[in-house]
C-alpha positions as CSV (number, residue, x, y, z in Angstrom):
1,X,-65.1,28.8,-102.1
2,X,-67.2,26.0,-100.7
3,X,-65.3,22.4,-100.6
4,X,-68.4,21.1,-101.9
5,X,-67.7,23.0,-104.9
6,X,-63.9,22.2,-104.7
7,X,-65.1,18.5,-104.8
8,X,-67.5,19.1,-107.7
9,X,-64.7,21.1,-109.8
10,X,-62.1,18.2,-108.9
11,X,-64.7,15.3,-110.6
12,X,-65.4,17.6,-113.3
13,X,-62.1,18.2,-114.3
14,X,-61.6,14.4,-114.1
15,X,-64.0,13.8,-116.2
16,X,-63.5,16.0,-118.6
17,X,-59.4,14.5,-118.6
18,X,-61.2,11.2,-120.0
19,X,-64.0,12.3,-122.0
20,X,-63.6,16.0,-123.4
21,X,-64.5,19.1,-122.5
22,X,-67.8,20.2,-120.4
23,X,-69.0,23.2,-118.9
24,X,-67.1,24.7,-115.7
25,X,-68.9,24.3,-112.6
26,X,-70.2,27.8,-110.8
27,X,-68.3,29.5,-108.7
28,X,-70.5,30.7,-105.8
29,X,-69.4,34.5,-106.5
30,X,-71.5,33.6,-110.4
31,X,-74.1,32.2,-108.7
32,X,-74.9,35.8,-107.3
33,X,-76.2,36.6,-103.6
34,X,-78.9,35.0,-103.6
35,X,-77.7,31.6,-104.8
36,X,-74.4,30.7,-103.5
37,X,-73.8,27.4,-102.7
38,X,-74.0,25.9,-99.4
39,X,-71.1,24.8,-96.9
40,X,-70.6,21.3,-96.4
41,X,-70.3,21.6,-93.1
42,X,-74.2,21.1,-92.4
43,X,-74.7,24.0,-91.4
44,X,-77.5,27.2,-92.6
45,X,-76.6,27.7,-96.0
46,X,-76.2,31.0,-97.6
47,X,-79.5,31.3,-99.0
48,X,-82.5,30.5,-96.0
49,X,-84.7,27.6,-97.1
50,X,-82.1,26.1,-99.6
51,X,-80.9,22.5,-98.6
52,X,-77.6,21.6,-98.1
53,X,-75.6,18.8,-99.7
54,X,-74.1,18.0,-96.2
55,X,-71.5,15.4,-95.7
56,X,-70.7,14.9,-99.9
57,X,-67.6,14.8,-101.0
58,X,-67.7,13.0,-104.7
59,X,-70.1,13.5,-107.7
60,X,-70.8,9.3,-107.1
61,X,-71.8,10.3,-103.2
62,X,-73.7,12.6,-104.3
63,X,-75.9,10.8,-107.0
64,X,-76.4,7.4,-104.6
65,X,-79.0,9.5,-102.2
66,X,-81.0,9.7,-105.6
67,X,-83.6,6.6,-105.3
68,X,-83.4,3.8,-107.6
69,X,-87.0,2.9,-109.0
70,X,-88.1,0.3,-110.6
71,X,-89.3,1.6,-113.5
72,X,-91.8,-0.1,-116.2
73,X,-91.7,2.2,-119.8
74,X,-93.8,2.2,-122.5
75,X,-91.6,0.5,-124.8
76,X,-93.4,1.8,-128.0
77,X,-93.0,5.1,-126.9
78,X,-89.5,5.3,-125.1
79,X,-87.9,4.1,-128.1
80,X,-83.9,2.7,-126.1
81,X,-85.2,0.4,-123.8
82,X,-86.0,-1.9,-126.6
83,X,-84.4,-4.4,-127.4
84,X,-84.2,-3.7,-131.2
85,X,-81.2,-1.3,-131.9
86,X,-83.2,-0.2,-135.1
87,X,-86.4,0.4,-134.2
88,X,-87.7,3.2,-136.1
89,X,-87.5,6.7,-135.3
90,X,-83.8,5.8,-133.0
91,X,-81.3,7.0,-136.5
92,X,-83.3,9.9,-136.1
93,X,-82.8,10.2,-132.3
94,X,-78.7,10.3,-133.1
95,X,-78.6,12.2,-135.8
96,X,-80.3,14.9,-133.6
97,X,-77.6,14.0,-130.8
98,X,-74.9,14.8,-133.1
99,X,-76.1,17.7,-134.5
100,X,-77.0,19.3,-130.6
101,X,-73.3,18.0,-130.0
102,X,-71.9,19.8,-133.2
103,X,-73.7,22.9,-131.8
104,X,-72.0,22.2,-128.5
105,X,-68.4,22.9,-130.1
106,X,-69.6,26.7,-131.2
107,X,-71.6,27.8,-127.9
108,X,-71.9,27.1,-124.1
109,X,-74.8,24.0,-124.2
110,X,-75.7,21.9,-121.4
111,X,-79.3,22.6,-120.3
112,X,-81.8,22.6,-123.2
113,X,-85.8,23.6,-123.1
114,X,-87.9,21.5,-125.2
115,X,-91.2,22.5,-126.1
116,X,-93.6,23.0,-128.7
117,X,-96.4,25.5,-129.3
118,X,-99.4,23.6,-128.1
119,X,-99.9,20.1,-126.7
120,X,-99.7,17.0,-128.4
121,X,-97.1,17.6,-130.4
122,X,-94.7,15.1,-129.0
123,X,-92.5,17.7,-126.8
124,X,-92.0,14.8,-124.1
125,X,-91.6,11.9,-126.8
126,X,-88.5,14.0,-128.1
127,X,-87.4,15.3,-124.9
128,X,-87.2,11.2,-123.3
129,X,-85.8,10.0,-126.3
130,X,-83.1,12.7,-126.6
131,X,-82.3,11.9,-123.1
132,X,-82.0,8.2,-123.7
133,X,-80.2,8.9,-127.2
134,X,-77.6,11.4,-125.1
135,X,-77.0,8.9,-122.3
136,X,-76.3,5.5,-124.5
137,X,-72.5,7.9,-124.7
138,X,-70.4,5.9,-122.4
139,X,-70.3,8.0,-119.4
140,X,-72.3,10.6,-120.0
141,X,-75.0,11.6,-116.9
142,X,-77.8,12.8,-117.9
143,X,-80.8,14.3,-116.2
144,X,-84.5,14.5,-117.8
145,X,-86.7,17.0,-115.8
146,X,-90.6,17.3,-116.4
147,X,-91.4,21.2,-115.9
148,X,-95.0,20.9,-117.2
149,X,-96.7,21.4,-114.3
150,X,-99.8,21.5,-115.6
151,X,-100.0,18.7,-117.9
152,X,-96.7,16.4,-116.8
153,X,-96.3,13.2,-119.1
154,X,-93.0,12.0,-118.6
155,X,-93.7,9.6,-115.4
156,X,-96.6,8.0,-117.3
157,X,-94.0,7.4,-119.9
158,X,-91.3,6.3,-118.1
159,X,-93.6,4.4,-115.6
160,X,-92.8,5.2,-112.5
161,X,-94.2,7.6,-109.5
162,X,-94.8,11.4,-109.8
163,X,-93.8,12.4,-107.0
164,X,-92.0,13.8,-105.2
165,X,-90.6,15.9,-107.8
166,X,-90.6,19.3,-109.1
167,X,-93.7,21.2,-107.3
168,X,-92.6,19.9,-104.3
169,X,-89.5,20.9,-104.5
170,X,-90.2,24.2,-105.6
171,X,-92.9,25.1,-102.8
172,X,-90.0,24.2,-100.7
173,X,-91.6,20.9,-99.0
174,X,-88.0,18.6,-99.6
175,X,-84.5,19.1,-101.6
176,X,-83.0,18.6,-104.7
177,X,-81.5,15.3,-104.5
178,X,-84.8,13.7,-102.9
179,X,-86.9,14.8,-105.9
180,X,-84.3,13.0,-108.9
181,X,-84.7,9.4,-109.0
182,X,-82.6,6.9,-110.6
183,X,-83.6,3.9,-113.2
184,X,-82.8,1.1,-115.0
185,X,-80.4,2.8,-117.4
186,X,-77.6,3.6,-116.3
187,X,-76.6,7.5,-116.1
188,X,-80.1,8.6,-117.0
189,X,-82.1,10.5,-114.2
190,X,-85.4,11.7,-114.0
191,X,-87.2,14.4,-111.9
192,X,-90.5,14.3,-112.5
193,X,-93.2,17.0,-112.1
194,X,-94.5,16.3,-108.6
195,X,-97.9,16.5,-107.4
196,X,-101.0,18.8,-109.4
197,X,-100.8,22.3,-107.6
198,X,-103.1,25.1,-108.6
199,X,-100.7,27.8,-109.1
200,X,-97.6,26.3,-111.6
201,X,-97.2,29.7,-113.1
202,X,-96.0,30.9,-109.6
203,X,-94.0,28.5,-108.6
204,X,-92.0,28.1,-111.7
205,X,-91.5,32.3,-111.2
206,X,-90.6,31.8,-107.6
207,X,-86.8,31.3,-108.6
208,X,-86.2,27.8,-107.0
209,X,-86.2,25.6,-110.4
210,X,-82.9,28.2,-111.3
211,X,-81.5,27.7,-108.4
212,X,-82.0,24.1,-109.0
213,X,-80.4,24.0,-112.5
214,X,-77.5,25.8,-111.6
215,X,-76.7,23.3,-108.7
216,X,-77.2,20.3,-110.4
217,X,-75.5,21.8,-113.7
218,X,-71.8,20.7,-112.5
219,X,-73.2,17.0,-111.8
220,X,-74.4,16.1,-115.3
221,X,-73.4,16.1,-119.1
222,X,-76.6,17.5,-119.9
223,X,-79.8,18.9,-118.4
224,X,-82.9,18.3,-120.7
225,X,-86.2,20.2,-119.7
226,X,-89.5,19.2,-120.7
227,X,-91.8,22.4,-120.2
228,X,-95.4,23.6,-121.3
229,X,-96.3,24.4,-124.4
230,X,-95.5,28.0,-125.3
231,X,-99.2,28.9,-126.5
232,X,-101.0,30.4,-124.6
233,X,-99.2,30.2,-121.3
234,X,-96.0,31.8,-120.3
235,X,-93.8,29.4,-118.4
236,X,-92.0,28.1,-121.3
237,X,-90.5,31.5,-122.0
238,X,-89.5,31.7,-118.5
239,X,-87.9,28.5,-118.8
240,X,-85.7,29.0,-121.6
241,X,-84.2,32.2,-119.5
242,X,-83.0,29.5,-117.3
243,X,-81.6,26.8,-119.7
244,X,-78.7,27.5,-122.8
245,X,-81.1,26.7,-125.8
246,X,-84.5,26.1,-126.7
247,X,-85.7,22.9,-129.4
248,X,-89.5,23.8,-130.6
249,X,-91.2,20.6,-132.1
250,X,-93.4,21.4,-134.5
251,X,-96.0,18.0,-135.5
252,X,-96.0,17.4,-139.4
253,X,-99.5,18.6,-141.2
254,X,-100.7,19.5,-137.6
255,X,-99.3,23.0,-136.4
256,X,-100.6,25.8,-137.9
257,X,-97.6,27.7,-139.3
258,X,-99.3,30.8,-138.0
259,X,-99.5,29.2,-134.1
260,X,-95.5,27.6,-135.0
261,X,-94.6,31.3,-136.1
262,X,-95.9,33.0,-132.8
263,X,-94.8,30.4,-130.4
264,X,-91.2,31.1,-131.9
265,X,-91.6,34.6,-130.9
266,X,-91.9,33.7,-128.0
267,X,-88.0,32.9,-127.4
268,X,-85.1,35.2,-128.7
269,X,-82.7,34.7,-131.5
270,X,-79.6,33.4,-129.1
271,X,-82.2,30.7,-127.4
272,X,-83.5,28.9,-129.8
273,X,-81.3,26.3,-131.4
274,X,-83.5,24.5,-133.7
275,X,-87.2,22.6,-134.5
276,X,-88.1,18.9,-134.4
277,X,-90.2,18.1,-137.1
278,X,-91.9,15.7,-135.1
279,X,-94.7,12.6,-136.7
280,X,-93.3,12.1,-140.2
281,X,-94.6,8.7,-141.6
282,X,-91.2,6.6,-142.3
283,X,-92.0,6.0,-145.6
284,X,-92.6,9.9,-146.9
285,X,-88.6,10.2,-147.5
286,X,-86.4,8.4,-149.8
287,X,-83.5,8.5,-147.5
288,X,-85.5,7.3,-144.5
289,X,-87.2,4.3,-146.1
290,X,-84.0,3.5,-147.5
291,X,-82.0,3.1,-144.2
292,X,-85.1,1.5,-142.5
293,X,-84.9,-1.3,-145.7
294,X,-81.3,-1.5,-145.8
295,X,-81.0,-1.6,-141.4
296,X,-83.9,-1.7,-139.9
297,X,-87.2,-4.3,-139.6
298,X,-88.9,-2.6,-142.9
299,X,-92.1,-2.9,-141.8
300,X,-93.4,0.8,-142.8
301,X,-94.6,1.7,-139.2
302,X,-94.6,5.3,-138.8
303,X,-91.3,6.3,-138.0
304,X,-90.8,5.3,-134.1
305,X,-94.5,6.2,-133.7
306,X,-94.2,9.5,-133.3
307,X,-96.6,11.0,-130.8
């Protein structure tokens, strides 16, 4: 065993001492052949190609080579960097925190898929929020990744640079840690898509992005993957393989139920975990309108603006 893992076990055990359980790290020999974990010494790693985390001793160490950005979000869109506790659509961003955390007690969840079956359904609205929603948990690290490589969203939301990030990363051209950048809220990091490349469907095939989750799996609370759509392309089903569970949002009196029902096939019984019902107007349910008028501004916006 690697001390770099030794050192990732100790933090994690740490932190779960002071904050509850999480998932155990992996040991090189789960990892398989092909994707043990370096040596810290600097030296080849097991794997050809695959960047070492040289010279990193902590979990801390480790997250300070990621770059702090400055970034600029869309506050109407990226609902918990406003100001206003109670805008609309943030109840509904903790209630589905607790209920992925109630899931959490009953099955091994840490990286989640989120996707939908076409585009414009709000995939990357839920998946950013849920990150932001997961992170306001004192101490929890999160990491957002933008898989779309063929229609990536996240940095325009966020507002900050594309790249490096992903397809970089995954044609080999820089490292893990180089890719993840660090913002203004604290614990929440983002790795976005990288630059356009003109063949996403190999590169997300090539095995790297795995490789990539299972490293950075110890490091954070939770791993939340914004892919494609599942229609009509097939990364999202390769994807989920690689994450613990799989959210579908589905956009209120816009999805077929014939395109929701295939995309679903798409994933098996054990990987899909639940749908979003995604772009419900705030006043279309009693309970809704009620907390917004009891709580909340009141001002019968649809609910967070839902897009």
């Amino acid at each position: 065993m690697s001390r770099i893992h030794e050192a990732l076990k100790r933090a994690e055990q740490e932190r779960a001492s002071a904050q509850g359980p999480v998932s155990e790290p992996l040991a090189p020999e789960q990892l398989g052949e092909q994707e043990a974990m370096p040596q810290l010494t600097g030296g080849p790693s097991i794997t050809a190609g695959m960047p070492s985390f040289a010279n990193s001793y902590t979990i801390d160490s480790l997250l300070a080579r990621c770059e702090k950005r400055a970034w600029t979000p869309d506050l109407k869109t990226m609902l918990f960097f406003n100001a206003d506790e109670q805008a609309y659509g943030t109840e509904e961003f903790r209630t589905l925190r607790s209920r992925i955390y109630q899931m959490r007690e009953k099955q091994n969840l840490k990286k989640l898929l989120i996707t939908s079956s076409l585009p414009k359904e709000g995939k990357s609205f839920v998946a950013a929020n849920l990150a932001q929603a997961l992170v306001r948990q004192h101490g929890r690290r999160v990491l957002l990744i933008d898989a779309d490589l063929r229609g990536a969203r996240l940095h325009q939301a966020l507002g900050t640079s594309v790249t490096p990030g992903v397809s970089e990363y995954l044609s080999g051209e820089t490292d893990e840690l180089s890719i993840i950048q660090r913002g203004p809220m604290e614990n929440l990091f983002f790795a976005p898509a990288g630059r356009l490349v003109s063949n996403p469907g190999e590169l997300v095939a090539n095995g790297r992005l795995k490789f990539l989750l299972n490293r950075m799996e110890p490091i954070f609370d939770w791993i939340i993957v914004d892919s494609p759509p599942a229609i009509p392309i097939s990364d999202a089903s390769l994807l989920a393989n690689y994450c613990d569970g799989v959210l579908m949002v589905v956009r209120s009196s816009a999805t077929p139920f014939d395109i929701a029902r295939k995309a679903r096939q798409e994933f098996r019984d054990t990987q899909l975990i639940g749908v979003v019902l995604n772009g419900i107007v705030a006043g279309s349910s009693p309970y809704t309108q009620y907390y917004y008028e009891a709580y909340g501004t009141g001002n019968g916006k649809p609910a967070a603006a839902l897009r």
